[in-house]
N, C-alpha and C positions, 0 to 999 in steps of 0.2 A: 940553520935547522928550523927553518919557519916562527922561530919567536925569540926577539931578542930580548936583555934586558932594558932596553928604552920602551919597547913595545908594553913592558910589564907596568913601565913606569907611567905608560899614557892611558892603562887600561885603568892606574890607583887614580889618576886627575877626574877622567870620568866620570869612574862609581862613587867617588869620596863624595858628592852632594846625598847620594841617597844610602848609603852603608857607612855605619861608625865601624873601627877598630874592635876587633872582640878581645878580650880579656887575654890577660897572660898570667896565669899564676905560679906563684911556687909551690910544691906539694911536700910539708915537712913528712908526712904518714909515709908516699913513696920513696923520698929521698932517703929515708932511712934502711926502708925496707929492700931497696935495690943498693946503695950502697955506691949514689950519685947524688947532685942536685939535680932533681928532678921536678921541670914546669908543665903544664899542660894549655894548653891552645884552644881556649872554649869555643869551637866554631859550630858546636849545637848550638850557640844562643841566638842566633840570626834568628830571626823572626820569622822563617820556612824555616828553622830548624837544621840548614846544614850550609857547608860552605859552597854550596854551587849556585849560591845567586850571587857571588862575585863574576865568574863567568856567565852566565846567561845575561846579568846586565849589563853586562862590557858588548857580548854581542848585540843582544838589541836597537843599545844607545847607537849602535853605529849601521841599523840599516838605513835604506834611502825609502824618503816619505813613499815610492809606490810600492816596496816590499812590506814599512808597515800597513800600508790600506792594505793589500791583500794579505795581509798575516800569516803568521808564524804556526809551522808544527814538529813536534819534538817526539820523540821514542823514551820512554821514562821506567826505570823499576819504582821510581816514585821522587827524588830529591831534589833529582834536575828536571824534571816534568811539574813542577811543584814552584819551583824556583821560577822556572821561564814563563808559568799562568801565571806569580803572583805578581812578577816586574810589564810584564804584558799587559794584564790587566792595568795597573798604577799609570801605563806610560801608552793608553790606549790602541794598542794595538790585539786585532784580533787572536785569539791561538787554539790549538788542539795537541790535547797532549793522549798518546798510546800508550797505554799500561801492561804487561802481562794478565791475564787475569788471574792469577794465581799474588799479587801484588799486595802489599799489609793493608788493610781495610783502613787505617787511619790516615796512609798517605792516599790512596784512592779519593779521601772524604776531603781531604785538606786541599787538594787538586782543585775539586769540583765547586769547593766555595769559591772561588778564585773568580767562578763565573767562566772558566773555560772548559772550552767538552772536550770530554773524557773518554776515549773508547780505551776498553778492554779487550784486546786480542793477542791469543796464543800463549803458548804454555813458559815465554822463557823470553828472555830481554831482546836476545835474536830476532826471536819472531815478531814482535812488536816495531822493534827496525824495518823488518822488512815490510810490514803493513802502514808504516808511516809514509815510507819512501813511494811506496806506491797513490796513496792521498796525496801525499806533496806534488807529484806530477801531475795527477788529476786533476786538482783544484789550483794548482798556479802560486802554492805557499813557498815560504821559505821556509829551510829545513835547519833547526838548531842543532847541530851534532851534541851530543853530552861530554865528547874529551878530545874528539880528531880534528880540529879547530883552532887554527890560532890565536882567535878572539876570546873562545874559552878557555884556551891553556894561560894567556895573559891576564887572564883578570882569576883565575884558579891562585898565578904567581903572586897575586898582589898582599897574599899571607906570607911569603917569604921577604917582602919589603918590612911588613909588619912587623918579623919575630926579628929580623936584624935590629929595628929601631927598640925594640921592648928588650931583647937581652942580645948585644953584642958579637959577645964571647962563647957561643954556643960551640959546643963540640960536635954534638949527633943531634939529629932531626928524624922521629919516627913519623913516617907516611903513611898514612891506608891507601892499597893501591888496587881500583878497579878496570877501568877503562886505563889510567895510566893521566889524565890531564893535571891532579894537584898535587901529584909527588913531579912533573916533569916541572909545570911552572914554576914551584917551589922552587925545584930546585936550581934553574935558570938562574932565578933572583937572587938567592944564596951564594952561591957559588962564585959568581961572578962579584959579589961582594967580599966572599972568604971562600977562596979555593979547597981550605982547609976542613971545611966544614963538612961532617960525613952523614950524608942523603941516604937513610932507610926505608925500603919499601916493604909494606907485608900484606902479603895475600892471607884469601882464605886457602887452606890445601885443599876442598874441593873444587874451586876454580882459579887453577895457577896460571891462566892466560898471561901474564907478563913474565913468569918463570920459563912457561914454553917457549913465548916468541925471542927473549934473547938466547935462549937455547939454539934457536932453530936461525934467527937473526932475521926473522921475519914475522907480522899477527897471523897468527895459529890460532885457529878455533878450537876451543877445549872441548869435551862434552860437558852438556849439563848436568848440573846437580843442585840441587838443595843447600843451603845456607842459611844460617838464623843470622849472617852477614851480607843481607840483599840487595845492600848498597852496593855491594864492588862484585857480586856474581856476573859480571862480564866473563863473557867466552870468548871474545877476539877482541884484541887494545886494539887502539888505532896506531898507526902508522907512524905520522907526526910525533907522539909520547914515547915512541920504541925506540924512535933517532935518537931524542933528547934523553932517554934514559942511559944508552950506550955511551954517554958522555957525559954524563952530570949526576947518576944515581950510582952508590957505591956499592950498595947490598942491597936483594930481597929475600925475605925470609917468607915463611908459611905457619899458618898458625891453624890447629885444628878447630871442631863444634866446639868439644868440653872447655878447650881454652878461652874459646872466643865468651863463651857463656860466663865463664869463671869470671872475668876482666870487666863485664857488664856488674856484675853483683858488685866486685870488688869497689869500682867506681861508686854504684851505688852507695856503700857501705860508709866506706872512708872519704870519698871526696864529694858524696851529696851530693851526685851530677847524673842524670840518667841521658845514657848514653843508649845509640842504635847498634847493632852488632859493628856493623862495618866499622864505627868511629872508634869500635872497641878494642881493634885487634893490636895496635901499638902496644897498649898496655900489655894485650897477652902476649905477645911478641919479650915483651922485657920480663915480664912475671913467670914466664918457662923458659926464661933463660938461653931464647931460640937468637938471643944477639946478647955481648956484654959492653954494661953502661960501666962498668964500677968505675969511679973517680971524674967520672962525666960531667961538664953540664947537657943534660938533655931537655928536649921540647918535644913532648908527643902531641900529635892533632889528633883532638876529640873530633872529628868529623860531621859528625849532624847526630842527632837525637830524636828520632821520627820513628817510633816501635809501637807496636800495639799492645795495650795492657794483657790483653788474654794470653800472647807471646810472652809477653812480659814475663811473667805466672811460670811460665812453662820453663824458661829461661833460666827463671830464679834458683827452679828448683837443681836444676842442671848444675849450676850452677856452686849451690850447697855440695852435689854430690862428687863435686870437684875436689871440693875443698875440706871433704872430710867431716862433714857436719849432718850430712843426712846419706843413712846407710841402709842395706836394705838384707836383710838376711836372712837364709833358707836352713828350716832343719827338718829333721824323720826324729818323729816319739811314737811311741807304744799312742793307741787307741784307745786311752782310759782317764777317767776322770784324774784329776790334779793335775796334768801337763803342763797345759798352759798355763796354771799358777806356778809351777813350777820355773817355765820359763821368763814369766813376767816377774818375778820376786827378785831372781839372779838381773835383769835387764835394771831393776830398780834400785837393786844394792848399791849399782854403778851410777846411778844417777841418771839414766838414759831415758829421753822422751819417746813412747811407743805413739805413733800417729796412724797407723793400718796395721789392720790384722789381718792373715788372708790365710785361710786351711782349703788342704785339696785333699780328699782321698782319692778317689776315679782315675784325675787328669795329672798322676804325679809317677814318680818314681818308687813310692811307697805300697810297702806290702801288705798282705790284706792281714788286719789287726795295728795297723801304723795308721798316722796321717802324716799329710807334710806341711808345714805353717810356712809363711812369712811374714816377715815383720818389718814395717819399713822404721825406723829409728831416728830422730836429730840427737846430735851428739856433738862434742864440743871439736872434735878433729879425730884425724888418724891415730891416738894414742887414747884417745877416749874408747873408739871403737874398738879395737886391739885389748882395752881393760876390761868391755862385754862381752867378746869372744875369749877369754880366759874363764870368766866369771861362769858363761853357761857350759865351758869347758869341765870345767870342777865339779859340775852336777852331772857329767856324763852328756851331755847335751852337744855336739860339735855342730858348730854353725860355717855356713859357707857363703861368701858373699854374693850376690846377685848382681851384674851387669847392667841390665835392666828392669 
């Protein structure tokens, strides 16, 4: 299938001078809370910030001295365009990495320290491929695939060397899975060490490219979409990942925005680990329940952690509104003074934090002598909320949730 596990084993000799082992932890907060033992696989903490400078330096190390003098160019949404400038840089060889322009400002910025250029082209990881490929022939580079790649699926693998030696007896392995190269090498490694060991993959559900193509038993380009998961918004896996999944991954699951958002906070919160969508989706994967760990030992990969704060922000909020802690609600009152004291006294009886207020007469549903408010609210969860929609119940006030 193009990568065995000796290959995985030659890709760890390699990189092991310039990459330490990333952490393995145990998580008492999620293990109780799922109702497994549950570790996590800090492979945000690489110093790019996510696990694809194991692959990009396994490929590098192994071109020939006249590929490095005429250098290397990559197609990137930003991790492994990031990865392959900073070991390029380190290991002298020239490079150019392609970005979408629509790409997080902070991995564009992390790219371009590196000292490699940076073009920005096209609206979507696609299209950045296809203008790379076309520089690559022009200028005489060699081209770093991000997953369809031997070289990168083997040194992808060399985390599954790792989480064997750190915890044994693993039962399930949660994967984020974009292009398809660190759930395939993972699971390579795995597998072949403990057959038993059950390999999960999780997309984002706006871009299911690996649900499609074993669907179809071929890479199928999805259409694009939006994801606050922009690591793995791949639209067509490669080829090489699709084989190796058809025989070494056991499940993929699909994980929505609100979930992905949730599982970022979550991490945040409880395990102090600021996480990028993509690295996020394991967790949500298990925290909606879209797979069951109960009795498990599990290992989720935190993926990379390269997000921009302003997202960040946006995320967070998402994120609250997941989880029942920030609500947003719509009512119709009479058009006379005391209302809004009225509604704000009932919202405070309860203990609820008001953070916006927003009245419409003109652009509402309310009739002339009404207005209609909203209120955006933090609250302690869905039964907090549920105790202010009673409270302003009781004054005649009926409130209805807002979506957005």
């Amino acid at each position: 299938m193009g990568v065995t596990f000796a290959d995985i084993e030659a890709a760890r000799q390699r990189i092991a001078p310039f990459l330490q082992a990333t952490p393995f932890a145990y998580s008492e907060y999620f293990s109780e809370l799922w109702g497994c033992k549950a570790y996590f696989k800090f492979e945000n903490l690489h110093l790019t910030g996510s696990f694809k400078e194991r692959g990009a330096l396994n490929k590098l190390l192994c071109l020939t001295p006249e590929e490095r003098g005429r250098g290397v160019i990559t197609a990137s949404a930003g991790n492994h365009g990031r990865a392959v400038a900073w070991h390029a840089s380190r290991l002298g060889i020239p490079a150019t990495v392609v970005m979408p322009v629509n790409s997080p400002i902070v991995k564009v910025q992390n790219t371009a320290a590196t000292g490699a250029r940076v073009v920005l082209h096209g609206d979507s990881f696609d299209d950045a491929v296809e203008y790379a490929r076309q520089l690559c022939a022009a200028e005489g580079l060699t081209y770093v695939h991000g997953f369809d790649d031997p070289l990168i699926v083997a040194g992808q693998g060399t985390i599954g060397l790792e989480l064997t030696e750190q915890c044994p007896y693993l039962d399930t392995v949660v994967v984020p899975v974009g292009g398809g190269g660190l759930a395939a090498g993972l699971a390579v490694a795995m597998k072949e060490v403990n057959p038993k060991v059950r390999i999960v993959g999780v997309q984002s559900a706006d871009v299911p490219s690996m649900l499609v193509a074993l669907e179809r038993c071929e890479p199928t380009t999805v259409p694009a979409h939006f994801t606050i998961a922009d690591g793995i918004a791949v639209r067509r896996v490669g080829a090489l990942p699709l084989e190796i999944f058809r025989h070494y991954v056991d499940e993929i699951v699909a994980v929505n925005e609100a979930e992905i958002a949730n599982a970022i906070l979550l991490l945040l919160e409880r395990e102090k680990s600021l996480v990028e969508g993509a690295g996020a989706v394991g967790v949500a994967a298990i925290q909606n329940r879209h797979l069951h760990v109960e009795g498990h030992r599990v290992a989720v990969i935190l993926s990379g952690g390269n997000i921009d704060v302003t997202m960040l922000s946006r995320i967070i909020d998402k994120g609250l509104v997941k989880d029942g802690r920030l609500v947003k609600l719509h009512v119709v009152v009479p058009d006379y003074p005391g209302q809004l004291a009225r509604i704000l006294s009932a919202v405070a009886e309860k203990r609820g934090n008001v953070l916006e207020i927003m009245h419409s007469r003109a652009f509402s549903e309310a009739k002339v002598g009404e207005t209609a408010i909203d209120l955006v609210i933090e609250t302690r969860g869905p039964k907090h909320i549920h105790e202010i929609e009673q409270a302003l119940a009781e004054r005649g006030i009926p409130a209805t949730r807002c979506s957005g």
